[in-house]
C-alpha positions as CSV (number, residue, x, y, z in Angstrom):
1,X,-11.2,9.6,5.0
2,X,-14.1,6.6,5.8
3,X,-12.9,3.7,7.3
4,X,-12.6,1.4,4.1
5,X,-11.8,-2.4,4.6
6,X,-11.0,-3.2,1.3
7,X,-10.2,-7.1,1.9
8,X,-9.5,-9.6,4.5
9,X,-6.3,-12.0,4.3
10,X,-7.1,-15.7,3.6
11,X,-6.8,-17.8,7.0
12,X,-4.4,-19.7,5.5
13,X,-2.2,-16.9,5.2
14,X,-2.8,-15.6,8.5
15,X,-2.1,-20.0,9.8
16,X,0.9,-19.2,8.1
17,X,2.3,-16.2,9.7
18,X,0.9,-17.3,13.4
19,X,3.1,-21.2,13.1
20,X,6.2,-19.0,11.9
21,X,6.0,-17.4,15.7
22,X,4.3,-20.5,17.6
23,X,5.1,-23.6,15.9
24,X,5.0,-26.2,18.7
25,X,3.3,-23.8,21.1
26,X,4.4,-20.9,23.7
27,X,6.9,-22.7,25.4
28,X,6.7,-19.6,28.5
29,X,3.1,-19.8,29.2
30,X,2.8,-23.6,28.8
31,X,5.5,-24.0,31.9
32,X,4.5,-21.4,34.1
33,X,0.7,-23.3,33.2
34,X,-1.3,-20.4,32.6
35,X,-3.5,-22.5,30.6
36,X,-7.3,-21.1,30.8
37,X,-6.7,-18.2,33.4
38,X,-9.0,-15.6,31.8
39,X,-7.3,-12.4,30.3
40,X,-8.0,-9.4,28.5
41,X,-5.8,-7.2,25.7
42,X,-6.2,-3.7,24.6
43,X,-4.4,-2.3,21.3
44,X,-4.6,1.3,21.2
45,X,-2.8,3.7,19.1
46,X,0.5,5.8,20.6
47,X,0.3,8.1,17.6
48,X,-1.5,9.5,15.3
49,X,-2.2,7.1,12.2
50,X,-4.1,5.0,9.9
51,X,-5.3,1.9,11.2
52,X,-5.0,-1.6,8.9
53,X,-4.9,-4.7,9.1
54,X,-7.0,-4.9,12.6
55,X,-9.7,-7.4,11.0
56,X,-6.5,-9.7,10.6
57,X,-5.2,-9.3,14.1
58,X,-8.7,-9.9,15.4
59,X,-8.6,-13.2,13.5
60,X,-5.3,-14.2,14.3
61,X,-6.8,-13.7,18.4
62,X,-9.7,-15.8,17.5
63,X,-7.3,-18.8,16.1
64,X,-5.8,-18.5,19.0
65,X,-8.9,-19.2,21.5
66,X,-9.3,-15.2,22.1
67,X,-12.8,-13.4,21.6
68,X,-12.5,-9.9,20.4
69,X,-15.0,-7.3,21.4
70,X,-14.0,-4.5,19.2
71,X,-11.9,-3.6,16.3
72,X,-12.2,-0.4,14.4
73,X,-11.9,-1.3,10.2
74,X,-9.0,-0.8,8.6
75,X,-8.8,2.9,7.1
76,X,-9.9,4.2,10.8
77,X,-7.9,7.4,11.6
78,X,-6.9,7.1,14.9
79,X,-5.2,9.2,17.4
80,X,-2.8,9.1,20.2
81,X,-4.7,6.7,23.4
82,X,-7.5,5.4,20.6
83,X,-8.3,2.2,20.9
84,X,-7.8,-0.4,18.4
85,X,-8.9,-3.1,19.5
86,X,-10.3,-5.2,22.7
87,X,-10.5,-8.9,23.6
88,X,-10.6,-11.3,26.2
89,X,-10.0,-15.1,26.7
90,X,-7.6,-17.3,27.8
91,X,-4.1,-16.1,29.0
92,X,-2.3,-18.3,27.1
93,X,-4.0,-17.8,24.1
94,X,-4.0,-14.2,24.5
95,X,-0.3,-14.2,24.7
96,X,0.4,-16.5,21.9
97,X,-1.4,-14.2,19.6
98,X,0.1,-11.1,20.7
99,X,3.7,-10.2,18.7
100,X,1.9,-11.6,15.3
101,X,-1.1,-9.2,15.3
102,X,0.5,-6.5,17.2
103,X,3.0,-6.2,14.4
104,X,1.0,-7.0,11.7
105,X,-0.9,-3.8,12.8
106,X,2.3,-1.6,13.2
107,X,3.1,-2.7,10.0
108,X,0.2,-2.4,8.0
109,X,-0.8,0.7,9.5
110,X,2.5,2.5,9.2
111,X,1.9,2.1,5.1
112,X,-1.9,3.3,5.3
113,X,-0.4,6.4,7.6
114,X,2.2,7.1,5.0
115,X,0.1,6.5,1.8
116,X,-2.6,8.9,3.6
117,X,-0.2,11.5,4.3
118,X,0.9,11.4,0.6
119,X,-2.7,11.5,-0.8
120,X,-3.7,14.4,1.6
121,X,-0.3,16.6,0.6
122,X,-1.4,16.2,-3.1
123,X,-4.9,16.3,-3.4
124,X,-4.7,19.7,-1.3
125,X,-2.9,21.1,-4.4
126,X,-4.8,18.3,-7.0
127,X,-8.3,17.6,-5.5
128,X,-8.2,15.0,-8.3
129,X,-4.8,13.6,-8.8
130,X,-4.5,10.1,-8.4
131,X,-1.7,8.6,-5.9
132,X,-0.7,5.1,-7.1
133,X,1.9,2.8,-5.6
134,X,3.9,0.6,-7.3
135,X,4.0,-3.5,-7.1
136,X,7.5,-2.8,-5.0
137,X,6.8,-4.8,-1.9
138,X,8.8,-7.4,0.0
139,X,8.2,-10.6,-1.3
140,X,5.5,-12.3,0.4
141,X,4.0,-9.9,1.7
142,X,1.7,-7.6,-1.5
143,X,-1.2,-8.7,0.2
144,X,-1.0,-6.7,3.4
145,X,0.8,-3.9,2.0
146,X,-2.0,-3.3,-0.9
147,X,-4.4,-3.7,1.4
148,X,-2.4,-1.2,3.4
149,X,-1.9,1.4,0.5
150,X,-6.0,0.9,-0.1
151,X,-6.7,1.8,3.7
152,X,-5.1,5.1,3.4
153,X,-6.8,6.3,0.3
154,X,-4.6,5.2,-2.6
155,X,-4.9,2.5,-5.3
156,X,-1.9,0.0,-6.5
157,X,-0.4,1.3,-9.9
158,X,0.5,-2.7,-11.2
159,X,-1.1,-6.0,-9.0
160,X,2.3,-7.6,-11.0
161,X,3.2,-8.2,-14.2
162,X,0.2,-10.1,-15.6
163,X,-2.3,-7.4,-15.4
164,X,-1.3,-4.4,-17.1
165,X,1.4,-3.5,-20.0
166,X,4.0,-1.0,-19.1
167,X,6.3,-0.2,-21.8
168,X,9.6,0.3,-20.8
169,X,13.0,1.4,-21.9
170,X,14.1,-1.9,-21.6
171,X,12.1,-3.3,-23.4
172,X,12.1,-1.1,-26.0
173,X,16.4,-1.7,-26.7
174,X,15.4,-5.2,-28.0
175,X,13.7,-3.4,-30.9
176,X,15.7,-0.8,-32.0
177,X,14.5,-0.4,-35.5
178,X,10.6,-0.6,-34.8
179,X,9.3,2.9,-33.7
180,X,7.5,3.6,-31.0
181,X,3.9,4.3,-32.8
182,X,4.2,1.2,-34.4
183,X,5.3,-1.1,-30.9
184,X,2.2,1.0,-29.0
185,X,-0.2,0.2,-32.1
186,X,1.2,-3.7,-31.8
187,X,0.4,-3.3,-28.2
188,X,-3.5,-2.2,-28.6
189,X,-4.1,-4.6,-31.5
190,X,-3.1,-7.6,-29.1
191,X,-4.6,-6.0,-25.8
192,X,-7.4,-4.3,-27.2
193,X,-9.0,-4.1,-23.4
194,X,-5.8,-3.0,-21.3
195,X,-4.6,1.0,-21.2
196,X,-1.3,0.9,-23.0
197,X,1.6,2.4,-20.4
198,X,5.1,4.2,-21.9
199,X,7.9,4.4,-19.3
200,X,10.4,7.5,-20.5
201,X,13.1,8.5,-19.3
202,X,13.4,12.2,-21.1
203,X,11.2,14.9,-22.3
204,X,11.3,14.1,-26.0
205,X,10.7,10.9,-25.2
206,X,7.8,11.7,-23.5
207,X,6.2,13.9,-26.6
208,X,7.3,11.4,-28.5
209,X,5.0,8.7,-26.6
210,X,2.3,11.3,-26.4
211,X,2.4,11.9,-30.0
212,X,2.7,8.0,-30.9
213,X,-0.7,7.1,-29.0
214,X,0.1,5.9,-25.3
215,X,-2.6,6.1,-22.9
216,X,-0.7,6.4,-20.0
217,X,3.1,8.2,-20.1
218,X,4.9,7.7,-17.1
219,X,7.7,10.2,-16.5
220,X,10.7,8.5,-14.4
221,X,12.3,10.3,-11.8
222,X,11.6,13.7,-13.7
223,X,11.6,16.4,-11.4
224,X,8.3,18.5,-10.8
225,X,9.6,21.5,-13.6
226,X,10.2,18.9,-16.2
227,X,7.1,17.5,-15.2
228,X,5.2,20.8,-16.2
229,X,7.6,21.2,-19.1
230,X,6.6,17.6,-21.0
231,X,2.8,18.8,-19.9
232,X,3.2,22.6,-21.5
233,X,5.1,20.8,-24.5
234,X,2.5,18.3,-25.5
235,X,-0.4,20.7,-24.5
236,X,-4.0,19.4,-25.1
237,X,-3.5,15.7,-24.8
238,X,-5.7,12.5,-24.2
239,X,-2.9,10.6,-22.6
240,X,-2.5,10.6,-19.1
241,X,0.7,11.7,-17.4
242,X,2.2,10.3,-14.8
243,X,4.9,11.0,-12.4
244,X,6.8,8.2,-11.1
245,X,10.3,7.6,-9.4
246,X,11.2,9.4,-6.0
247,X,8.3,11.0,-4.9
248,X,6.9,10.9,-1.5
249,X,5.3,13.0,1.0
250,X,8.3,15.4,0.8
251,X,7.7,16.5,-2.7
252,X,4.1,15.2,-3.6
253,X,2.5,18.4,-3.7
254,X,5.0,20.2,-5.9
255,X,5.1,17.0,-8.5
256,X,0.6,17.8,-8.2
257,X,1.0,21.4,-8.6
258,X,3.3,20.5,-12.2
259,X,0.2,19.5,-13.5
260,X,0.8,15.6,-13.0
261,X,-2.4,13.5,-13.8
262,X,-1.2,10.6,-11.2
263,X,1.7,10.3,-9.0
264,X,3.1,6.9,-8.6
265,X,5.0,6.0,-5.7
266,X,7.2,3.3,-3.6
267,X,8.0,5.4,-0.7
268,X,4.5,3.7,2.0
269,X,6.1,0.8,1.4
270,X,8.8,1.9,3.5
271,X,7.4,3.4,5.9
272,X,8.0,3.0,9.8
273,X,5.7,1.1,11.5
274,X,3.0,2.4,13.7
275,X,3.5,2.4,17.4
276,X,0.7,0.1,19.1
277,X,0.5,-0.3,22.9
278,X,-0.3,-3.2,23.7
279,X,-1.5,-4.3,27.6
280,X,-2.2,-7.9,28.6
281,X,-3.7,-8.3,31.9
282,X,-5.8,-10.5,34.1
283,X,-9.3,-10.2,33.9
């Protein structure tokens, strides 16, 4: 995979997470007066992984008063005693700046590492399958963890609810005398320029969506022989099928070996973080 750097968090945001840590200052380095005493700080990787979010930390160090002499993009694959990421400057500043990128990059780069490791397992079996991840995050924080799921190679399935239309189950029950062909064709008339997505929760549900026009039909928490069952079942199709619902790095390759035309997934999200070593010294 190239290093890919597929965005770069506002300032404000990253203003935001550096006051939650420093609000009134580093209470520490002010009293023991370290003040302008020149320093210099080395990230570098303890495992193997997928780097993200560096360009952030190397801002958040520049806020600070730091000057950073290199940072590899986010999407770099790193291994254990890479570096990450060099800078010097004042002590003090150094210091401040530390915990908030240090675990912005142990964050972020434990979801590229584990979207990564679930594009490689599939697209071994798939070249061509697509690995999606859902609009699942923690509150507050989509922007780093897209960003994340982008650095390791794959592609949010929903931004949030106001940019795509995804059918589901639920929505469905407060219709239940207009048939599904009918809601879909509703659906394309009023969206003319959006793909139109069927959430089912069986397989002759899924024909059913297949045969009633749906672009995408997203097959929830199916396992990987149902998968190829709904596939062998509707047989030459122009809909797209779609596995979502459980899988991960575990069981990606058998879900893209069923035939599936994109897995979607929650699972980077949760991810451990990264392990990034961190040394602070005098210069």
């Amino acid at each position: 995979m190239s290093p890919s750097c597929p965005y770069i968090l506002p300032d404000a945001e990253l203003d935001r997470f550096y006051a939650e840590d420093v609000p009134f200052g580093d209470l520490t380095s002010r009293t023991l007066g370290l003040g302008h005493q020149p320093g210099r700080m080395l990230f570098q990787a303890r495992g193997a992984m997928v780097a993200c979010c560096t360009e952030e930390a190397a801002r958040l160090i520049e806020r600070a008063g730091g000057r950073v002499e290199r940072c590899v993009p986010s999407g770099s694959p790193r291994q254990p005693g890479d570096e990450v990421l060099s800078a010097s400057g004042p002590a003090a500043g150094l210091l401040a700046a530390w915990k908030v990128a240090q675990t912005l990059v142990e964050t972020a780069s434990g979801i590229a590492t584990a979207a990564a490791t679930i594009v490689a397992m599939a697209r071994a079996v798939a070249p061509g399958i697509g690995i999606a991840c859902t609009r699942k995050t923690l509150p507050g924080t989509r922007a780093v963890a897209v960003k994340a799921i982008l650095a390791g190679g794959a592609s949010p399935h929903r931004l949030g609810l106001s940019d795509s239309v995804l059918l589901f189950p639920e929505h469905r029950a407060f219709f239940p005398d207009q048939p599904l062909d009918a809601m879909i064709a509703e659906l394309k008339a009023a969206c003319p320029e959006r793909k139109i997505v069927v959430e089912v929760t069986d397989a002759k549900s899924a024909v059913a969506a297949a045969e009633a026009r749906a672009d995408v039909v997203q097959l929830e928490k199916f396992s990987p022989d149902a998968v190829a069952w709904v596939i062998n079942a509707i047989g030459k199709r122009a809909c797209v099928i779609a596995a979502a619902g459980g899988v991960n790095a575990g069981n990606a390759a058998a879900y893209a070996a069923a035939g599936a035309d994109v897995l979607v997934t929650s699972s980077p999200y949760w991810a451990p973080p990264a392990d990034i070593a961190v040394t602070i010294t005098p210069a």
